[in-house]
C-alpha positions in Angstrom: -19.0 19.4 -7.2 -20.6 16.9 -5.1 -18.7 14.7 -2.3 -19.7 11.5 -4.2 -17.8 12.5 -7.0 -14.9 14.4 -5.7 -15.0 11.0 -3.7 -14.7 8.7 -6.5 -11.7 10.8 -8.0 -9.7 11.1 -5.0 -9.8 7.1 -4.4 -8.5 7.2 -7.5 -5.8 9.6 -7.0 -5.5 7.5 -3.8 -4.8 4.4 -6.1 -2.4 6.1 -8.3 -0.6 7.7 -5.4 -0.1 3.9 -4.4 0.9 2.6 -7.4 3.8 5.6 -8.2 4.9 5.2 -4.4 5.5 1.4 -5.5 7.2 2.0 -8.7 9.6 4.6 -7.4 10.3 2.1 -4.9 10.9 -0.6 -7.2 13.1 1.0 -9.3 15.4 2.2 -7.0 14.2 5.7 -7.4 13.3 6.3 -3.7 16.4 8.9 -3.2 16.2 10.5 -6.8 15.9 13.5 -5.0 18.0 13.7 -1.5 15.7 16.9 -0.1 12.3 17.7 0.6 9.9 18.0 -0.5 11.6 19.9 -3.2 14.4 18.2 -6.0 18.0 19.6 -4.8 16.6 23.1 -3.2 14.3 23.2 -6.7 11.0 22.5 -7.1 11.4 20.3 -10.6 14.8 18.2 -11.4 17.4 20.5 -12.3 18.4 19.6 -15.6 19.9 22.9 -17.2 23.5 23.8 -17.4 22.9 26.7 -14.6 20.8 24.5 -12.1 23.4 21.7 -12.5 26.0 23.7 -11.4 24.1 25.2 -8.4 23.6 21.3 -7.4 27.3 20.8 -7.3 27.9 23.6 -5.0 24.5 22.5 -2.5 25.4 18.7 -2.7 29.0 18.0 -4.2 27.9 14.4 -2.5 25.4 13.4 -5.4 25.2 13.2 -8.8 21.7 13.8 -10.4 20.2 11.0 -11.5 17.5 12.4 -14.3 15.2 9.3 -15.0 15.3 8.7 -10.8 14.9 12.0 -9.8 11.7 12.7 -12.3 9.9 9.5 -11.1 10.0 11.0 -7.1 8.9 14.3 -8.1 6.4 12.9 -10.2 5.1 10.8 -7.0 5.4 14.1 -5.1 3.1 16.3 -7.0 0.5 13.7 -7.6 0.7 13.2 -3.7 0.2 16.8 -3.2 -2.6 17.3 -5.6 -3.9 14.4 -3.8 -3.8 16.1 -0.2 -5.4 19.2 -2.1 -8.0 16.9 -2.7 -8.5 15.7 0.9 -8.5 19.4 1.9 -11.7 20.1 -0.2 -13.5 16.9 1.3 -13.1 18.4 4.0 -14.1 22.0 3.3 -17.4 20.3 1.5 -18.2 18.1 4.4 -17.9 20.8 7.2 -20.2 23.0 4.8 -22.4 20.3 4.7 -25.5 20.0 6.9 -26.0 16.0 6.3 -22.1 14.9 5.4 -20.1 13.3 8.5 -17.9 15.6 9.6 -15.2 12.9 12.1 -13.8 11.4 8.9 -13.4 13.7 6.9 -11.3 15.2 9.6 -9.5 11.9 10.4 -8.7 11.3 6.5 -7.2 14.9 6.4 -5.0 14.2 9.7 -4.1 11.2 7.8 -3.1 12.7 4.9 -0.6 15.2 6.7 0.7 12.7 8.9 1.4 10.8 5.5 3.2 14.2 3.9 5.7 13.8 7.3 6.2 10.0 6.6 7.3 11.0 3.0 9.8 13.3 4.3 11.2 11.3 7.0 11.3 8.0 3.8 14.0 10.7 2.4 15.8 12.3 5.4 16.4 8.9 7.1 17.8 7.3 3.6 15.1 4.7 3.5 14.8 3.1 6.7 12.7 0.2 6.3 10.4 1.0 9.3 9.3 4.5 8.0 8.8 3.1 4.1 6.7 0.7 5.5 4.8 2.7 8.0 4.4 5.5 4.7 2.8 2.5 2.3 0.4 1.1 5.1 -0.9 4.9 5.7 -1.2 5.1 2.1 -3.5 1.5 2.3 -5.2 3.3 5.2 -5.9 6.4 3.2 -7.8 4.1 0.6 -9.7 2.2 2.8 -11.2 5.5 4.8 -12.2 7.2 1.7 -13.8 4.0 0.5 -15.9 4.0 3.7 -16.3 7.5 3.4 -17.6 7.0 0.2 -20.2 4.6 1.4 -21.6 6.2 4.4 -22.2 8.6 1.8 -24.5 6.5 -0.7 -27.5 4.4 0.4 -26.8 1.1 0.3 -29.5 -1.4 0.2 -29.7 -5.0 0.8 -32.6 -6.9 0.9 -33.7 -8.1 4.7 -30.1 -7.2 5.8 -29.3 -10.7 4.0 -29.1 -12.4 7.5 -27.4 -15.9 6.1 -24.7 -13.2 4.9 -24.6 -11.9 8.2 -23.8 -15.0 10.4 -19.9 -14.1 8.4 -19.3 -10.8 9.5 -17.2 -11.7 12.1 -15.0 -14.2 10.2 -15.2 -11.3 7.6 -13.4 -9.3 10.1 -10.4 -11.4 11.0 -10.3 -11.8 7.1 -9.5 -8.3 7.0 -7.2 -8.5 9.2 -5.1 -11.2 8.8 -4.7 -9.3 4.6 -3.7 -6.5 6.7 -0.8 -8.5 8.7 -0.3 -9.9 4.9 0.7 -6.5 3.5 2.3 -5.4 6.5 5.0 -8.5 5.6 4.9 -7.7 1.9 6.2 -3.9 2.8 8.5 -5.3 5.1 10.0 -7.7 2.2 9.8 -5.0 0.0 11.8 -2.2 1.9 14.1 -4.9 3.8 15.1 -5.7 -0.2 14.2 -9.0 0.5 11.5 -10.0 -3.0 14.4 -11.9 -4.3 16.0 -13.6 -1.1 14.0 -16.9 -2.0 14.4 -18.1 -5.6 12.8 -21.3 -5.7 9.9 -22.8 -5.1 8.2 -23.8 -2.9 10.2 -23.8 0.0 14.1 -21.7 -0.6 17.0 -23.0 -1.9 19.4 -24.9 0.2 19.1 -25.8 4.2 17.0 -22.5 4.7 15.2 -24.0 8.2 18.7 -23.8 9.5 19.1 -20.0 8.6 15.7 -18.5 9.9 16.6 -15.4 12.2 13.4 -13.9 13.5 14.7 -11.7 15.9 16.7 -9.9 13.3 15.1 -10.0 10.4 11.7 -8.1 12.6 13.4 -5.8 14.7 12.4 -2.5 14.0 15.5 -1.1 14.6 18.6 -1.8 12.1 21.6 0.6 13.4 22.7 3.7 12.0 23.9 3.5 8.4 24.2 6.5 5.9 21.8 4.8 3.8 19.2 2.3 3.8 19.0 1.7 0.1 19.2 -1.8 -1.2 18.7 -3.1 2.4 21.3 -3.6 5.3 20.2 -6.8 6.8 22.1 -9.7 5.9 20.7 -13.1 3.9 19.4 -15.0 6.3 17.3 -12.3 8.0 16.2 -11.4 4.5 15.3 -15.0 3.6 13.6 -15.3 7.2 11.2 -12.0 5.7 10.7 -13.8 2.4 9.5 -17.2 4.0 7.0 -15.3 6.8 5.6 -13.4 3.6 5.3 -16.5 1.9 3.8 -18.7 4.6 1.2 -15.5 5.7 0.3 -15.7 1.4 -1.1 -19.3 2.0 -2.5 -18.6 4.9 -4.3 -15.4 3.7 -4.9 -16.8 0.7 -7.3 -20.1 2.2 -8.7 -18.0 4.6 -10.1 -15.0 1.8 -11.1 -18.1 -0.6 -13.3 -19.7 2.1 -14.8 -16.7 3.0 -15.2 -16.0 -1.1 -17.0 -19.4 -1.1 -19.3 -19.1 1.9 -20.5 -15.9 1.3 -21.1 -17.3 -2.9 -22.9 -20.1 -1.5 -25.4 -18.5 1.5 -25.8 -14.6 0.0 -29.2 -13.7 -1.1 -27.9 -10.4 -2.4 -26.9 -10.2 -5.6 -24.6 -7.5 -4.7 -22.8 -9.7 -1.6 -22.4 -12.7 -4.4 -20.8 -10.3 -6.4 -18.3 -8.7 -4.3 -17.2 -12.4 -2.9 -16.7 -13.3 -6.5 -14.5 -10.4 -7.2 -12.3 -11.8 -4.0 -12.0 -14.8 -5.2 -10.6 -14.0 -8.6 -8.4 -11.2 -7.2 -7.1 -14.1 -4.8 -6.1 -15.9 -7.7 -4.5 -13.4 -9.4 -2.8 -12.0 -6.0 -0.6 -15.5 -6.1 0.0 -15.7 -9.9 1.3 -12.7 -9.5 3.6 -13.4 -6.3 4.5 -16.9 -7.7 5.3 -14.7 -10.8 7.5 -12.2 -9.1 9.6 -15.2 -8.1 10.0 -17.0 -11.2 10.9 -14.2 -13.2 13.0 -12.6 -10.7 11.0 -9.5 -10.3 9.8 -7.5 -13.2 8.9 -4.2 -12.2 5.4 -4.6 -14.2 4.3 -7.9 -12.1 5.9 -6.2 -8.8 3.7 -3.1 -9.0 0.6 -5.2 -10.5 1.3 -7.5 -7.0 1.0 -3.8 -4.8 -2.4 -2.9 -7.1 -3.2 -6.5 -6.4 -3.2 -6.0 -2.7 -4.9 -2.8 -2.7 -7.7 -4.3 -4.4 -8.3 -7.1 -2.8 -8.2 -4.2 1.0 -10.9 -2.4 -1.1 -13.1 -5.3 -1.4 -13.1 -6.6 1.8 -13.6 -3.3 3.1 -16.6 -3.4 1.2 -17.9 -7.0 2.2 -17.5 -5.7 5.9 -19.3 -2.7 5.5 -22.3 -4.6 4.2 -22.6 -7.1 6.3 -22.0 -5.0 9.4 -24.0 -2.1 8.4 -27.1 -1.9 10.3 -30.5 -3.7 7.8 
């Protein structure tokens, strides 16, 4: 098989990875199984008579929880075919004469440091600073095998497109100030915080009054047996909610004026393109949040907002590899 291809399925393994991680998340599945990286000492949920009552003796503590239980495991053997996946990059670039070899390596360091993360989300009940450090890895695991995937397919662009060019450094902020963005969206999300603001929008009652900064950002949240559901209290939770909320209109003017400058001065077809596609992912990035709001969270719209975000990482990766690539 050639890289391009084994490429093109691993992002979207990658994508998939992403988008289990987020709906075991979401619905409260994230200690369906208490070990790892097996399911109580077993490496499937134990559902017969026998394994039930070999759970009882291991962890009298916990009752198995099928439906939960299935949805982790499911999330860990698509994460594990995925690092098998990463592994054979790796094997095919280091065979390679012409295939970059740096990374390829870097990408499979990733991936292992990712595997730890994953444990550590389950030995340390949640904590909100490991969840979130495990979903930006797995945003960082996309966007290297994106670029990987480039650098490995000639990409051509008509006289470098210099008007194009003149954006590449507001192109870079752009990417990251999303990153800051998603970086407060899986704070929100593992601080149990989606739902701490119900209206819109501005929150419910004298919220200016309740902002806590200091507490609702501090990395570290004491020593609880479990992290699940969240442990900071509501006004640190609706201090999360607003900075998510106020970095969404910030990113969200900031991607749509570089969508419109680069519509407006690319000569390539294939620029125009790709700042079209951000600006209708834009779009749909907010409906979705607003969305989440409204309807108090449906686990549909609150994975669709993760996919949402992974998207729009994707294409600016892209825009910034074209326009800083040398002509």
């Amino acid at each position: 098989m050639q890289i391009k291809s084994l490429l093109k399925i691993t992002l979207v393994f990658t994508l998939c990875v992403i988008l289990m991680g987020a709906y075991t998340r979401l619905s409260d599945a994230g200690l369906g199984c208490p070990d790892w990286p097996g399911c109580y000492g077993m490496l499937k949920v134990p559902t017969a008579e026998h394994e039930l009552n070999q759970v009882q003796q291991a962890f009298p503590e916990h009752t198995v929880e099928t439906e939960k239980a299935w949805l982790e495991m499911i999330h860990r053997y698509i994460a594990g075919t995925l690092g098998l996946l990463v592994l054979l990059i790796l094997v095919l670039s280091l065979k390679s004469r012409d295939a970059p070899k740096k990374l390829p390596m870097f990408i499979a360091a990733l991936i292992i440091f990712q595997a730890a993360l994953g444990m550590w989300t389950v030995t340390m009940k949640l904590m909100p600073i490991i969840v979130m450090a495990h979903l930006l890895g797995g945003f960082a695991l996309l966007s290297l095998l994106l670029l990987l995937y480039l650098r490995s397919k000639p990409l051509r662009i008509p006289g470098g497109d210099l008007p194009a060019r003149k954006l590449a450094s507001f192109a870079a902020i752009c990417i990251g100030v999303l990153l800051l963005q998603i970086i407060l969206g899986g704070w929100t999300s593992s601080n149990y915080a989606a739902l701490a603001c119900t209206s819109l929008p501005f929150c419910e009652g004298n919220w200016v009054d309740n902002l806590n900064f200091a507490k609702a950002f501090s990395p570290f949240q004491g020593d609880h047996a479990s992290f699940e559901f969240g442990v900071l209290d509501y006004p640190a939770r609706m201090t999360i909610h607003v900075a998510h909320r106020i970095g969404a209109v910030i990113t969200s003017v900031m991607l749509l004026y570089l969508a419109f400058k680069l519509i407006s001065s690319a000569k390539s077809t294939t620029i125009r393109n790709a700042a079209w596609l951000l600006a209708v992912l834009v779009v749909v990035q907010v409906i979705l949040g607003i969305s989440n709001v409204v309807l108090h969270l449906p686990l549909g719209i609150a994975v669709s907002h993760n996919a949402g975000a992974a998207l729009l990482l994707l294409t600016l990766v892209f825009i910034n590899y074209a326009l800083w690539r040398k002509a």
